[in-house]
Every structure is written in C-alpha cells, then in structure tokens.
C-alpha positions as a printed Julia matrix, in Angstrom:
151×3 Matrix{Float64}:
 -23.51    1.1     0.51
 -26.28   -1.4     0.38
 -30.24   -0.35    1.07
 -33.01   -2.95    1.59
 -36.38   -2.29    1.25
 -38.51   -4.88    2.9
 -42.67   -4.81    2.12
 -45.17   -6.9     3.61
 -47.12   -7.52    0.05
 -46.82  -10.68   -2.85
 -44.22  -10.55   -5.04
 -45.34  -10.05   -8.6
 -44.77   -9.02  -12.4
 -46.36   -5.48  -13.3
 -46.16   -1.84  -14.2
 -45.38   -0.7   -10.72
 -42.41   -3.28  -10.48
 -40.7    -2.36  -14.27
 -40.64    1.09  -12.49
 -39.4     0.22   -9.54
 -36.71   -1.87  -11.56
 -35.37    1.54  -13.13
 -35.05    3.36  -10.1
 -32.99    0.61   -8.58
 -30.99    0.89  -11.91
 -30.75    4.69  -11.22
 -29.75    4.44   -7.54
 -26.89    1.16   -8.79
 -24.21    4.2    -9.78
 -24.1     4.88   -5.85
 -25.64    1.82   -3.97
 -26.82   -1.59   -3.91
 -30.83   -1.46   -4.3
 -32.86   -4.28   -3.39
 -36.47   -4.52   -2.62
 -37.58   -7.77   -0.67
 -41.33   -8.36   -1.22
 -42.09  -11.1     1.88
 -45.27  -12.39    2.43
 -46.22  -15.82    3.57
 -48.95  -18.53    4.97
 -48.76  -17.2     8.56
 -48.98  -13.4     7.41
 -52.35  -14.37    5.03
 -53.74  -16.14    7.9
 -52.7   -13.55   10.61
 -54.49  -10.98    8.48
 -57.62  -13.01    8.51
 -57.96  -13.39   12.16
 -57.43   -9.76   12.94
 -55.04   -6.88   13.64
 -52.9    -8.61   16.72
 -52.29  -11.43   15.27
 -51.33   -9.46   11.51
 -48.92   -7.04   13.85
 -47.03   -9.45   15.28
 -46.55  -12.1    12.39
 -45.46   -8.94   10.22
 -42.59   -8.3    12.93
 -41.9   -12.2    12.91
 -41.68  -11.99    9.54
 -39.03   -8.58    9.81
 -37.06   -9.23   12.91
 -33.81  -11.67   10.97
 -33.74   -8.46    8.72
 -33.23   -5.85   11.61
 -29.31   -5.19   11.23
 -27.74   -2.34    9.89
 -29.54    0.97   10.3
 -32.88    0.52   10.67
 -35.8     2.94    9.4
 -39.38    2.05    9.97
 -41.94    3.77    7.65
 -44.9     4.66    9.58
 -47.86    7.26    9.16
 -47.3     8.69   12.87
 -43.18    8.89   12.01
 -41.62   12.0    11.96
 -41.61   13.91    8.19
 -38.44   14.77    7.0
 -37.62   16.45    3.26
 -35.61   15.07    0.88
 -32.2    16.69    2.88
 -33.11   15.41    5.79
 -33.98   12.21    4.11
 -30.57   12.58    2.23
 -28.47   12.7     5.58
 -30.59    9.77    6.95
 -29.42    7.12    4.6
 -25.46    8.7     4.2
 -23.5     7.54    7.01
 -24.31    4.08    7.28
 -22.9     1.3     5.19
 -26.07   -0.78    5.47
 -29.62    1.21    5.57
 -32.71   -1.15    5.55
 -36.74    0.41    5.4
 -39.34   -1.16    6.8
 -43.03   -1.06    5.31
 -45.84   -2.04    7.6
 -48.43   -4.26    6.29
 -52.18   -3.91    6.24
 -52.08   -3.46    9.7
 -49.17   -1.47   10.57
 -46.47   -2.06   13.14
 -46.32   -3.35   16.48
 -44.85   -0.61   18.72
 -41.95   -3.33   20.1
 -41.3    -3.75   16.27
 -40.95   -0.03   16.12
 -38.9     0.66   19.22
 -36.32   -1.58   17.3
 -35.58    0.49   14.97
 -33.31    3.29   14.38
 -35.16    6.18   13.29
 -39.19    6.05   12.29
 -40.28    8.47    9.5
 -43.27    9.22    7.35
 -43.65    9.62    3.85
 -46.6    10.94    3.62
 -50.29   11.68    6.41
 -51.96    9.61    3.52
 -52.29    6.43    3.45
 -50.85    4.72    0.11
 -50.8     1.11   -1.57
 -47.43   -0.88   -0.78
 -46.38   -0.25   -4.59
 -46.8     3.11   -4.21
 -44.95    3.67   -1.25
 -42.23    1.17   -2.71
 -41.97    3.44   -5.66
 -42.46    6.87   -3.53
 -39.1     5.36   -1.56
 -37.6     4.36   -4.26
 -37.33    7.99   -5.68
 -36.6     9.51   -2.3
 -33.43    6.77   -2.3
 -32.8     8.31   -5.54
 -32.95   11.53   -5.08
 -30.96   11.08   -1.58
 -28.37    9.62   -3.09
 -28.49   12.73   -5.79
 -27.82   15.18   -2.9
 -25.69   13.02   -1.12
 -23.06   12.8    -4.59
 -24.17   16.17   -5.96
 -26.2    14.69   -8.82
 -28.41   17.46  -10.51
 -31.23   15.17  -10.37
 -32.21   16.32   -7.06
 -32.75   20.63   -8.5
C-alpha cells in the first residue's frame, strides 16, 4: 500500500518535519508514507493576486497527482472517526490526501476526488494538519492490522 500526502506549503527543515519523519517511520511496517510539500512561482504569485487565481493554480499544481483513491481534506468535508477513517484508506492499493492551500479548493478540484473529509471545524496550519494526518494514517493502519496503538 502506498499513501501520498500532498500540501500546498514550502518544503523545509524543522520540529514539525522530524515529527512527521517518525510517524512515516511508524506507518513504514504497513505502508509506504510520503509527504510531498509542492509549492511554486505561480502558487506565490496566485496567492498575491487573490483567491481565484490561488484556487485554481493550487488544483494546477494537484491535478498529475489525482490517481489512485483520492481524498480531499476540506473544512466543509464530512467527519469521520478514526474507524471510519481506518476503512477509508484499507481497500485501496494507492490512497493519496489532498491539503488545500491558503485558499482552499476549487469545487471542480473537489468533485475529482473520491471521498472529501474533515479533520477538524478549526482551521489549522499545514504542519499541523500534516502531522494531525499523519497520526490518523497511523492509527488507521493500527486498526486496520490490529496494532494496540489504536486502544
């Protein structure tokens, strides 16, 4: 099983990423793990202009990644525990999560993908929600191969 998890941020070198590093370390006994951090020129300079133009150079930016099984992580998506969560990412050989950018989604990006779920009402940093996934892969996974980490 391989999971992607592609973020709209700038790659870089800190706390939240040593972190993120161990839960992909956790998850390696059952899947492949593998965060993508993409952010370029056009995105920066979409941002600036306004939300439109961020929207749609965020699903520019996604669209050669939408294969597999395709969640989108969105505030309005439907919340779903960790079972739920657990059964979302076990019957597919390749799962990839989306993470909106500043702006969010565009709603064509959205109707492209599989399933659209919510991690949260709040609104949270792109680390933290990398890390928040990360753990719910984790602990999916857990369920999913009867790991005690998930009681």
């Amino acid at each position: 099983m391989k999971i992607n998890i592609y973020a709209i941020v700038k790659p870089s070198n800190d706390d939240f990423d040593k972190i993120a590093k161990e839960f992909i370390k956790m998850c390696s006994k059952f899947a492949k793990v593998e965060v993508h951090n993409i952010f370029n020129k056009t995105i920066a300079k979409a941002q600036t202009i306004g939300e439109k133009e961020a929207k749609e150079s965020y699903t520019k930016a996604y669209e050669n990644y939408l294969t597999g099984y395709c969640i989108a992580l969105d505030v309005l998506g439907k919340k779903v525990d960790s079972f739920e969560f657990s059964e979302l990412i076990s019957n597919n050989a390749e799962i990839n999560f989306f993470i909106g950018g500043a702006f969010g989604f565009e709603k064509d990006f959205l109707q492209k993908c599989d399933k659209i779920i919510s991690l949260s009402s709040l609104t949270m940093a792109h680390k933290v929600v990398t890390l928040v996934l990360l753990e719910q892969v984790f602990r999916g996974l857990a369920i999913k191969n009867n790991h005690p980490y998930h009681k």
